[in-house]
N, C-alpha and C positions, 0 to 999 in steps of 0.2 A: 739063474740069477733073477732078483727080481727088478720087475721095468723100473729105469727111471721115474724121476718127475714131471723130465720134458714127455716121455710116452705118455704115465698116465696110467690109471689101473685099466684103463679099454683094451690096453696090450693083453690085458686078461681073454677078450674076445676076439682081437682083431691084428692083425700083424701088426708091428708097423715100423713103416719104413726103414727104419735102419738095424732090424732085427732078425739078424742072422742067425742065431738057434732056435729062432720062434718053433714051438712046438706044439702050439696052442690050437684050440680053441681050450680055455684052460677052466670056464667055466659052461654050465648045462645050458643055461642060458643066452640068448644071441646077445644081450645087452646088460651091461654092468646095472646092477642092482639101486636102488637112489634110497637118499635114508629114510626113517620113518615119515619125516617130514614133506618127501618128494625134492630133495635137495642132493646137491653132486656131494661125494664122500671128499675129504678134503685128504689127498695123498702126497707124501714125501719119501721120497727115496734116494739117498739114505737117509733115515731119519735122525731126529736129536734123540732119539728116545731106544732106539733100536734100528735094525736093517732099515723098515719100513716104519709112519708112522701113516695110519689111519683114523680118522677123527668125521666127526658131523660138531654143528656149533648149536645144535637142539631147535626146538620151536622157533627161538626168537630170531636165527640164523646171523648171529652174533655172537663173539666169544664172552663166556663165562656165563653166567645165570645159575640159578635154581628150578626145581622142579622140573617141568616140561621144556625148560628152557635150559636147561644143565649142559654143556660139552659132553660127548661120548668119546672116549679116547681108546684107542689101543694098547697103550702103556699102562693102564689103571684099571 
C-alpha cells in the first residue's frame, strides 16, 4: 500500500512508526529525492487525482505559473 499523507513519501526510506508491513528501504537512496528546485515533492495519499498525488509548484514554489515556474503533476 502506499504511505499515507501523515507518513509522507520518507516512508519511502524510513519506517515509520506506525508501519507494520514496512518493507522498505524502498528507494536506492538514504534520502527522498527534492525537486528540481531543491524543494520537498508535495504528497497526498489518497489522492484527488489517483491512489497517490505527487506534484512540485516549479521555480516560483507557488501554484500555477508558466515556464520555469509551471506545476509538475503526476496526473498530467
Amino acid at each position: 500500500k502506499y504511505p499515507t499523507t501523515e507518513q509522507g513519501i520518507a516512508a519511502l526510506v524510513e519506517k515509520p512508526a506506525d508501519g507494520k508491513r514496512w518493507n522498505g528501504p524502498y528507494l536506492r537512496k538514504t534520502k527522498v529525492p527534492k525537486d528540481p528546485w531543491g524543494q520537498d515533492y508535495r504528497y497526498i495519499s489518497p489522492g484527488k487525482h489517483g491512489k497517490f498525488d505527487l506534484s512540485s509548484y516549479g521555480a516560483d514554489e507557488t501554484e500555477g505559473g508558466e515556464g520555469e515556474d509551471q506545476d509538475i503533476n503526476s496526473w498530467e
